[in-house]
C-alpha positions as CSV (number, residue, x, y, z in Angstrom):
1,X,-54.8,-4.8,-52.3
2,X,-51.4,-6.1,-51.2
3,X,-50.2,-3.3,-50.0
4,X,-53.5,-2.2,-48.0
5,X,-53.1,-5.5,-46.5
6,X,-49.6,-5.3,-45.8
7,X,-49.6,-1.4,-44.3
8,X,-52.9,-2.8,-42.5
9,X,-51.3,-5.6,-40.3
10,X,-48.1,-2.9,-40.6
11,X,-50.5,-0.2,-38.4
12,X,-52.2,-3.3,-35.8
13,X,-48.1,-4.4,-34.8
14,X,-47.4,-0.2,-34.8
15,X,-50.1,0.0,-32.4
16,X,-49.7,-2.9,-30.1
17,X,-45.8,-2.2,-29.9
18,X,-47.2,1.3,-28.3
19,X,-49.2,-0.1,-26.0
20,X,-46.5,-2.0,-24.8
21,X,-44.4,0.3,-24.6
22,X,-46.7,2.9,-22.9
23,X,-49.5,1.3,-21.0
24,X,-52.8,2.3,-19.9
25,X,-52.8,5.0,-16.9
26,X,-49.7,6.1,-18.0
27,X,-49.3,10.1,-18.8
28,X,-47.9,9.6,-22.1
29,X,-51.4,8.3,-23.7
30,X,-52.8,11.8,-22.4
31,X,-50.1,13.9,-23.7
32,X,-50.6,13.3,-27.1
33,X,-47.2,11.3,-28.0
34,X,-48.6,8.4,-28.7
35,X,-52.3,7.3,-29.4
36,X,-54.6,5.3,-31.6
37,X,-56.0,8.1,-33.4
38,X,-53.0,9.4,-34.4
39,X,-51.9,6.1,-35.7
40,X,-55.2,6.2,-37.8
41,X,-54.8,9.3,-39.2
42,X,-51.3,9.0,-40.3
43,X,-52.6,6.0,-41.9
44,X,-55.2,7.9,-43.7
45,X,-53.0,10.4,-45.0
46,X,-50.4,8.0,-46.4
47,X,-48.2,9.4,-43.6
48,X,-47.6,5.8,-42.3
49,X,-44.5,4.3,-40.9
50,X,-44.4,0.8,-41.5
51,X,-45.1,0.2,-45.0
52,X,-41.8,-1.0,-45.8
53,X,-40.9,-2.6,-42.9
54,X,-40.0,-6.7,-42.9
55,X,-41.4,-9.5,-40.2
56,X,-37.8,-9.9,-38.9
57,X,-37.6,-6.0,-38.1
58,X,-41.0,-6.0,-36.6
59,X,-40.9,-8.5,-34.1
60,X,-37.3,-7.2,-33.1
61,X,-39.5,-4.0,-32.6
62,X,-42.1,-6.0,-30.4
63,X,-39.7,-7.5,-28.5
64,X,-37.7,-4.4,-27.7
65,X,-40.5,-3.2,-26.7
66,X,-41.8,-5.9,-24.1
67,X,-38.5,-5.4,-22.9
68,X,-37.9,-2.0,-22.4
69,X,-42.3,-1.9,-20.7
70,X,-41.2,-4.5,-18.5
71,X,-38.1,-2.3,-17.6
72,X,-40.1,0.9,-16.6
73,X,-43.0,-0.9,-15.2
74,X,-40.7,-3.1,-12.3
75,X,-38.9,0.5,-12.1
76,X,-42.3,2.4,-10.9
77,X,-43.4,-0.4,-9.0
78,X,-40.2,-0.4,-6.9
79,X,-40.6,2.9,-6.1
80,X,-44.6,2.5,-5.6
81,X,-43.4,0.2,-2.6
82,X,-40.7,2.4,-1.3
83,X,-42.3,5.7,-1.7
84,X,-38.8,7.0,-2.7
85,X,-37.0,7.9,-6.0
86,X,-34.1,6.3,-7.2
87,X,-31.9,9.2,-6.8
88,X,-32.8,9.7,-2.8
89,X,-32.6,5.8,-2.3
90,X,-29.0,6.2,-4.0
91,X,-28.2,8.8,-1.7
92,X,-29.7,6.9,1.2
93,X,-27.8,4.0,0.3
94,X,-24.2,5.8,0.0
95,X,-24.7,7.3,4.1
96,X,-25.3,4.3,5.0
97,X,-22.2,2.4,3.2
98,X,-20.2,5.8,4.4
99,X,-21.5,5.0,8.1
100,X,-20.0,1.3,8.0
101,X,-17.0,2.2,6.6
102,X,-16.7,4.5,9.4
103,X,-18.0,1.8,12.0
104,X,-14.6,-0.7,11.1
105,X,-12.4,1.9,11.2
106,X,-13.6,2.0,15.0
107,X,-13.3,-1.6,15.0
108,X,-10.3,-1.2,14.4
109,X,-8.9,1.3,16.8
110,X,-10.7,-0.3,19.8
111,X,-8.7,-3.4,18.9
112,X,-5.4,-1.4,18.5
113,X,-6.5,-0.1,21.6
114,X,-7.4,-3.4,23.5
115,X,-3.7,-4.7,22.4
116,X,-2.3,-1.6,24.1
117,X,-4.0,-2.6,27.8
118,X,-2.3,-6.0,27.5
119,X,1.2,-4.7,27.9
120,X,1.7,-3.2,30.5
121,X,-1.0,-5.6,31.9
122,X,-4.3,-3.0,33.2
123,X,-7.4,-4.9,33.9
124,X,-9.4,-1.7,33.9
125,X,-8.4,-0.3,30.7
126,X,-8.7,-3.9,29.1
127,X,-12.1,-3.8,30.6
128,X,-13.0,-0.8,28.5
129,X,-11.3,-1.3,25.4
130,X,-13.3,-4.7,25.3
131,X,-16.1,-2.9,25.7
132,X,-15.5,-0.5,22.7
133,X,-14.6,-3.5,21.0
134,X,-17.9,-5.0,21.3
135,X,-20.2,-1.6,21.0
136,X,-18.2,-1.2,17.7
137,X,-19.6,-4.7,16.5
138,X,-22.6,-3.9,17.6
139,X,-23.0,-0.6,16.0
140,X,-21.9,-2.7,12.3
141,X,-24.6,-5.1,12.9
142,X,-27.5,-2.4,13.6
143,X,-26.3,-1.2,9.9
144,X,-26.2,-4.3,8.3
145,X,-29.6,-5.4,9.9
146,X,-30.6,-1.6,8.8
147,X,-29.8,-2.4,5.1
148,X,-31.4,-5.9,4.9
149,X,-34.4,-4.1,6.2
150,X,-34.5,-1.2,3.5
151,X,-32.4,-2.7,1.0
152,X,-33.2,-6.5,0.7
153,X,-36.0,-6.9,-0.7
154,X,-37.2,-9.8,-3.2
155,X,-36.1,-8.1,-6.5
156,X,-33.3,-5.9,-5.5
157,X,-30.4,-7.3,-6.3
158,X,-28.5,-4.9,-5.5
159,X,-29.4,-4.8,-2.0
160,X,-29.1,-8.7,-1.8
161,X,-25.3,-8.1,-3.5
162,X,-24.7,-5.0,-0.5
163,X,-25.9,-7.0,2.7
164,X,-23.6,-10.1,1.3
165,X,-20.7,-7.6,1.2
166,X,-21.3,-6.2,4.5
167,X,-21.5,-9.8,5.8
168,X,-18.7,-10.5,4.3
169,X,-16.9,-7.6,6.2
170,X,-18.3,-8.1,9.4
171,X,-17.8,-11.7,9.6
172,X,-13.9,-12.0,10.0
173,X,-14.6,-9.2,13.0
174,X,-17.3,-11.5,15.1
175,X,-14.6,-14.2,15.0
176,X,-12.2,-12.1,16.0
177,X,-14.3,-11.1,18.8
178,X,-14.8,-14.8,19.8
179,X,-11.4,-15.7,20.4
180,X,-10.9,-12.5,22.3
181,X,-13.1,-13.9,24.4
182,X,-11.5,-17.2,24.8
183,X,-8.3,-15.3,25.4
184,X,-9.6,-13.2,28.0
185,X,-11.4,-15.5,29.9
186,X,-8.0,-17.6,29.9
187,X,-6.1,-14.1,31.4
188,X,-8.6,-13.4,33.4
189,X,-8.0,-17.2,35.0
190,X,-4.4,-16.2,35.0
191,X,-4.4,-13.0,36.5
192,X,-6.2,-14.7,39.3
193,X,-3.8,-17.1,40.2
194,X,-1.2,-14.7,40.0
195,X,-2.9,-12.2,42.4
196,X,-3.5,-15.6,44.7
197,X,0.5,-15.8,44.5
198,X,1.1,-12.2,44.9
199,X,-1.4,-11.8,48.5
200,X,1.7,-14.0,50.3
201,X,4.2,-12.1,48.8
202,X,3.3,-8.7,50.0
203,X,1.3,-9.8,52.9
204,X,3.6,-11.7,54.9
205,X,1.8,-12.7,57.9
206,X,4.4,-13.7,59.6
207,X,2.4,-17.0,61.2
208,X,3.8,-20.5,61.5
209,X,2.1,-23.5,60.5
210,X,0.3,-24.4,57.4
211,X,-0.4,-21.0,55.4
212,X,-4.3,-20.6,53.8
213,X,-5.1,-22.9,50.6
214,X,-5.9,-21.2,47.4
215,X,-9.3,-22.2,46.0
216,X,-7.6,-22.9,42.7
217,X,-4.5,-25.0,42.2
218,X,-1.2,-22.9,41.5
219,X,1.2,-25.4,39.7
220,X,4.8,-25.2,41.6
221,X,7.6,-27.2,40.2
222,X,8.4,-30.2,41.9
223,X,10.2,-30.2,45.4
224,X,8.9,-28.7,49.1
225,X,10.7,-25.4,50.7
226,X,12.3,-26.4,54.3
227,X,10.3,-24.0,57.2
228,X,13.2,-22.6,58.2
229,X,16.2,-21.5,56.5
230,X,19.4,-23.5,56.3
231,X,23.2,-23.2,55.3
232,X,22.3,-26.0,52.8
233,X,19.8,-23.8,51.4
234,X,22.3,-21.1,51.2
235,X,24.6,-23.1,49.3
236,X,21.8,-24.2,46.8
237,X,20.7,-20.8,46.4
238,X,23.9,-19.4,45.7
239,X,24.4,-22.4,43.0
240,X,21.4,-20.9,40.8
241,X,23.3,-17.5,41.4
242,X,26.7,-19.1,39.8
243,X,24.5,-21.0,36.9
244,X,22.1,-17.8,35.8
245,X,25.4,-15.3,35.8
246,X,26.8,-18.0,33.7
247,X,23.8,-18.0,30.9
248,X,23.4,-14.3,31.1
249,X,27.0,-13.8,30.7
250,X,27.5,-16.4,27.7
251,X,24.4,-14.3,25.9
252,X,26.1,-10.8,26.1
253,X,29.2,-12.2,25.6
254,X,27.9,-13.3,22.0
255,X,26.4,-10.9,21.4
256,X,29.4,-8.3,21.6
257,X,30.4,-10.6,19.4
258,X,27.9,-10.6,17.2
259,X,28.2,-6.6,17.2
260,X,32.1,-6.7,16.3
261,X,33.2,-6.1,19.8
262,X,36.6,-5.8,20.6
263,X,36.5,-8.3,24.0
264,X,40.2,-8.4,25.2
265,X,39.9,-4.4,25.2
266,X,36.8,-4.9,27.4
267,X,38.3,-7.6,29.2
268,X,41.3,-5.0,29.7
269,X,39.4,-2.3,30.7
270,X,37.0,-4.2,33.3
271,X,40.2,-5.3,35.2
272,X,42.0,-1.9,35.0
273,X,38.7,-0.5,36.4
274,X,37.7,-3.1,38.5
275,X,36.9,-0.5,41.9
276,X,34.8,2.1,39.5
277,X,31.6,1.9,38.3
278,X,32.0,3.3,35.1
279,X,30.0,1.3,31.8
280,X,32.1,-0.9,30.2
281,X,34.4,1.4,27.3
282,X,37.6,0.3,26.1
283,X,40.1,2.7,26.6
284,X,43.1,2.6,24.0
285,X,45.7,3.6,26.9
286,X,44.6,1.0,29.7
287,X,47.2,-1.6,31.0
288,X,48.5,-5.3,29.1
289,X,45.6,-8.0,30.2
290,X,46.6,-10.3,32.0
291,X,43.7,-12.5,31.1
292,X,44.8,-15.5,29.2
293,X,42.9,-15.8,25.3
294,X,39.4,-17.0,25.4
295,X,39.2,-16.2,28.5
296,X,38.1,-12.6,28.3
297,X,34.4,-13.8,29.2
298,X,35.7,-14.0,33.1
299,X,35.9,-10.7,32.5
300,X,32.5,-9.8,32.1
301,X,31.4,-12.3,34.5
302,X,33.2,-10.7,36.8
303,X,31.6,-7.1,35.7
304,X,28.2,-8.2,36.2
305,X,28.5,-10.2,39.6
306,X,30.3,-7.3,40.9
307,X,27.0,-4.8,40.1
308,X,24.6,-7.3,40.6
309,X,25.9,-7.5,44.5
310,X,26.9,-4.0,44.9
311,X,24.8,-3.2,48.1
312,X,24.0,-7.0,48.6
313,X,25.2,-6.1,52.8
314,X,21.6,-3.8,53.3
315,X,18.2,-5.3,53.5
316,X,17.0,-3.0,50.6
317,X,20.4,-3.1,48.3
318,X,20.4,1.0,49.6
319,X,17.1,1.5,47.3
320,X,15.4,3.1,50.2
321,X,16.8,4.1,54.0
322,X,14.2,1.3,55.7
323,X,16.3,-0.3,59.1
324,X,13.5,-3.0,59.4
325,X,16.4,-5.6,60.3
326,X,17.4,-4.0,63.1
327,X,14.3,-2.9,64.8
328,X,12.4,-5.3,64.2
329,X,15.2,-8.2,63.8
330,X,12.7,-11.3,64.2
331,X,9.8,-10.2,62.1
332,X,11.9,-9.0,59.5
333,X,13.5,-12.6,59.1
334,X,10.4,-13.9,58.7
335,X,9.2,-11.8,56.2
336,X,12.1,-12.1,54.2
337,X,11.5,-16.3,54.4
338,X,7.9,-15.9,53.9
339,X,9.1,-14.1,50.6
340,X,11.6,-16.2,49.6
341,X,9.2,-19.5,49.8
342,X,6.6,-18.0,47.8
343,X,8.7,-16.0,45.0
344,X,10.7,-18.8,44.5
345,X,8.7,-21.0,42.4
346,X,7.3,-17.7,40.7
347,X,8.6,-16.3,36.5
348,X,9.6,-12.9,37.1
349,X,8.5,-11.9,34.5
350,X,4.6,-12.7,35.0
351,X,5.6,-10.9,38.9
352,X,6.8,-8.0,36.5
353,X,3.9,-7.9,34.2
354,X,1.5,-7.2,37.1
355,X,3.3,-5.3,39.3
356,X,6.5,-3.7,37.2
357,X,6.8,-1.2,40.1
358,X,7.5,-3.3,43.0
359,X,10.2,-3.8,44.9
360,X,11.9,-6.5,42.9
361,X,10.7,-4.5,39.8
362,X,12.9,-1.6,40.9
363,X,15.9,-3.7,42.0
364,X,15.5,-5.2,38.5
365,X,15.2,-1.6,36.6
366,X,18.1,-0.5,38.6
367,X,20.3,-3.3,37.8
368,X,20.0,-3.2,34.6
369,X,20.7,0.2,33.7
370,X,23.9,0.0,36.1
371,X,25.1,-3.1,34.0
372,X,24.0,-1.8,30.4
373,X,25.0,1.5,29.0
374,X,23.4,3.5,26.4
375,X,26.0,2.9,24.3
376,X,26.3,-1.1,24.9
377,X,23.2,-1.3,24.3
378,X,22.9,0.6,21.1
379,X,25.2,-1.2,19.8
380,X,24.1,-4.6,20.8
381,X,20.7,-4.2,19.2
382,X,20.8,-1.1,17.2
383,X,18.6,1.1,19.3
384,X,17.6,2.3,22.7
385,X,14.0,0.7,22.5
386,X,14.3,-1.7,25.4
387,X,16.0,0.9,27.9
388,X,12.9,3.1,26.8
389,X,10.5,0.6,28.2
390,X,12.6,0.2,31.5
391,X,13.0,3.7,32.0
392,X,9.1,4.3,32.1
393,X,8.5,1.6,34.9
394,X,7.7,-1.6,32.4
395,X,9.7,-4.7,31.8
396,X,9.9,-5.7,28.1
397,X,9.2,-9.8,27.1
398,X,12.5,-10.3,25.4
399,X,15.2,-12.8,25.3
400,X,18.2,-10.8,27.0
401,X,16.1,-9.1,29.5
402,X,14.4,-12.3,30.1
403,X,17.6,-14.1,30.8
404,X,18.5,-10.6,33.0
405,X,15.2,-11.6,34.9
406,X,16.9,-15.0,35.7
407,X,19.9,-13.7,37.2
408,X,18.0,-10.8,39.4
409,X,15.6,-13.3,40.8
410,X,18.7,-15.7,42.3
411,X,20.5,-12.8,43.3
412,X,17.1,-11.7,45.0
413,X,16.3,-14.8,47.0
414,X,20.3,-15.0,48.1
415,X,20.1,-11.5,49.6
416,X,16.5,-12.8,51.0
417,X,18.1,-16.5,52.4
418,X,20.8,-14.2,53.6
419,X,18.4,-11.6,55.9
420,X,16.6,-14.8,57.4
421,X,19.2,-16.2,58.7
422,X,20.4,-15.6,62.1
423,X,23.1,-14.3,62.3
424,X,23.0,-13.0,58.4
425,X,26.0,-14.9,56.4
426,X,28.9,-12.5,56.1
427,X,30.4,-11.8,52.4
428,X,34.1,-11.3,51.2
429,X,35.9,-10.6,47.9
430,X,39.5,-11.9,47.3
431,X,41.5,-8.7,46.8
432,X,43.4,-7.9,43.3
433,X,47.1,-9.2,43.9
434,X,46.2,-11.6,47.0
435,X,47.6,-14.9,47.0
436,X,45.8,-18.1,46.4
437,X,44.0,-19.6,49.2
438,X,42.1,-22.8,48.9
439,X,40.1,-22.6,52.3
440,X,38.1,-19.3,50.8
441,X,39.1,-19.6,47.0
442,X,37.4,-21.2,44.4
443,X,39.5,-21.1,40.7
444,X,37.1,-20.5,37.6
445,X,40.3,-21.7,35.9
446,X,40.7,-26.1,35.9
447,X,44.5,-26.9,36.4
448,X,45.7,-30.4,35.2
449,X,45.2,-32.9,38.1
450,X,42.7,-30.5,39.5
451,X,44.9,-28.7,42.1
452,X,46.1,-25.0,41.6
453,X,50.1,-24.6,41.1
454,X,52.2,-22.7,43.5
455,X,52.9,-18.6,43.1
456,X,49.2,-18.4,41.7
457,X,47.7,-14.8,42.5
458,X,44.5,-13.2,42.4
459,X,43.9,-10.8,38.4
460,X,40.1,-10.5,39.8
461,X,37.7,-11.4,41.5
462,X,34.4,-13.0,39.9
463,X,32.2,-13.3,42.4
464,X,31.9,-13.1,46.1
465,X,32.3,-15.9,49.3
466,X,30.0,-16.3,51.9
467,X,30.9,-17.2,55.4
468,X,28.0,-18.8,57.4
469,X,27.7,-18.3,61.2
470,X,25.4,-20.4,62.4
471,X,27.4,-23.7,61.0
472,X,30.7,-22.0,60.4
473,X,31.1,-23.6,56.8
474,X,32.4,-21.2,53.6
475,X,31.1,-21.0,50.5
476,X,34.3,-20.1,48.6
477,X,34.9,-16.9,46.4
478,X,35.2,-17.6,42.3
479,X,38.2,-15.8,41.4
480,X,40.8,-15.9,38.1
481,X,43.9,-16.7,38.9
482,X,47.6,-15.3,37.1
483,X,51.2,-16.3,38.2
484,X,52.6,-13.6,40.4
485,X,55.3,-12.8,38.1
């Protein structure tokens, strides 16, 4: 009676377990796995499965069971709401992870593409890069607002875990696209004041009097440009010239230096071939220096001033065959002041950066390449990058060509002082060999006591006078000095 008790209770957990594992309406009840009846008649023919079965194993049965009906029956009610199988909605779900993947990399080379525009400086291709930038951003939300629509729904974690990814991606991108923002907007006020600068520079009107305001403020360092040019403003102007040579020579001399240089064979050469324009090469069978230790820097001061104002007589520096000055003798001197009192308070290199093929840009780019050889150059900074950039009309941000910059722009508004004057200052060189004269001479060399001994000659000159004919007055030629023996 035990038993019958025991394989009774036995058959009523059999049975329940079933049901829950295989609900009503389900196609398994009418395929004939798993019914009632069958359960009875197994149990009638002794054929019954949970005779020896314990309470422990049972309810681990039940419970598995619960589990496993609760499984399936979320499962089918998932895809009840969908209309979908798991396998398509898998499939769904990798295009669309595929199609944001694909949507960053985009991202990605808009930006690249948006840092290009900046440098050279194109508004128009900035203009479109942006807006690749933001249809990019735009294209990544669609598909994240497309995943929370099919994939986020309560239950589906899963889809909850995706979209948080995806946000997660996106995110670091829509502040990126924010500051962009901030950092155009603050070009774009930049650009404009430079283009307010730029109108007076290559629209010289020529007109006396008080020139038209600028409806923003252009910050100007301290200090007012006279109307009309002066021998004073000559002198001042050709100060700046001395100071810049001096900074630009100290940084190439250093770095010659710094690239194991052998200076006093440069110094030697330069003075040996001091009418050629040949780069600077040291020639093993050139003549003794005569250029005192520590003093081979002269040298290349000497070197640069003499390129830098090679063609400093004609209005253009012989970059193009214009005669401007002499048919038109008064409204080219005014042009060349009206130039001079707006590009002086101006950085080159923001002029450069929006118009690197100007005038000034090309008296720059020409400069430059007649002062640097290849070979200087490659060995100064171990490549022929920068010369690249100049070649193809731009004007790289770095330190040497910035300090270059300095020294073009004085020697720039000297040559423009110089063609608004009337009469034009004339310029003269102290000749290799000539004796010492302290009316057009100016030592680079201090004596004791400040006065130049007796029998002093000129080794070379550094850089050229300037004798003024409205006033008369000389500003003196730099030269090194040797003793004539």
């Amino acid at each position: 009676m035990a038993g019958k008790v025991s394989s009774f209770s036995g058959l009523i957990q059999r049975v329940t377990a079933s049901c829950l594992l295989h609900p009503l309406g389900t196609d398994r009840f009418y395929r004939g796995q798993a019914t009632p009846d069958r359960f009875l008649d197994d149990e009638e023919e002794g054929e019954g499965v949970c005779h020896e079965s314990s309470e422990e194993e049972e309810d681990g049965e039940i419970e598995n069971g619960r589990h496993k009906c609760k499984s399936v029956w979320e499962e089918r009610e998932e895809s009840k709401g969908t209309g979908e199988s798991a396998p398509e909605r898998e499939a769904e779900l990798v295009v669309l992870m595929g199609q944001v993947f694909e949507a960053v990399s985009a991202v990605k080379r808009a930006y690249a593409g948006l840092q290009e525009a900046h440098s050279p400086w194109d508004p128009e291709k900035i203009r479109v890069a942006d807006e690749a930038v933001v249809a990019e951003l735009r294209r990544i939300g669609m598909l994240r607002e497309r995943f929370k629509r099919d994939f986020g729904g309560k239950g589906r974690r899963r889809g909850v875990m995706g979209a948080e990814t995806v946000r997660e991606v996106v995110a670091p991108y829509e502040a990126a696209v924010e500051d962009l923002k901030r950092e155009v907007k603050a070009k774009e006020l930049e650009v404009e004041n430079l283009k307010e600068k730029l109108k007076s520079v290559m629209c010289a009107s020529g007109q006396k009097g008080r020139r038209p305001q600028s409806k923003r403020k252009v910050s100007h360092v301290p200090g007012e440009v006279p109307l009309s040019p002066s021998p004073d403003l000559f002198q001042e102007a050709m100060s700046t010239v001395t100071e810049t040579s001096k900074s630009f020579t100290s940084l190439l001399h250093s770095l010659m230096r710094s690239a194991r240089w052998d200076i006093t064979a440069a110094a030697r050469y330069i003075e040996a071939s001091a009418a050629t324009t040949d780069p600077i090469s040291p020639r093993p069978n050139a003549t003794a220096s005569p250029t005192a230790p520590g003093h081979a820097k002269y040298a290349l001061e000497s070197y640069i001033s003499r390129k830098m104002f090679q063609g400093f007589d004609h209005e253009t520096f012989y970059m193009d065959g214009t005669l401007c000055s002499l048919l038109k003798p008064e409204q080219f001197r005014r042009d060349c002041l009206s130039k001079y009192r707006d590009m002086k308070f101006m950085d080159p290199a923001e002029l450069l950066g929006i118009l690197p093929t100007c005038q000034f840009g090309v008296f720059c780019t020409k400069k430059y390449l007649s002062i640097v050889h290849p070979k200087m150059e490659e060995s100064l900074f171990g490549n022929l990058e920068q010369r690249g950039q100049i070649l193809a009309g731009n004007h790289p941000r770095t330190q040497f060509y910035g300090e270059f910059l300095g020294l073009a722009k004085a020697v720039w508004l000297l040559h423009l002082l110089a063609f608004s004057l009337d009469p034009p200052p004339s310029h003269f060189e102290a000749s290799r060999g000539a004796e010492f004269h302290p009316l057009y001479m100016e030592s680079v060399v201090r004596y004791p006591g400040g006065k130049v001994p007796s029998g002093q000659v000129v080794a070379f000159s550094i850089r050229p006078g300037f004798k003024l004919g409205a006033s008369g007055s000389v500003i003196k030629a730099r030269v090194y000095l040797v003793p004539k023996s």
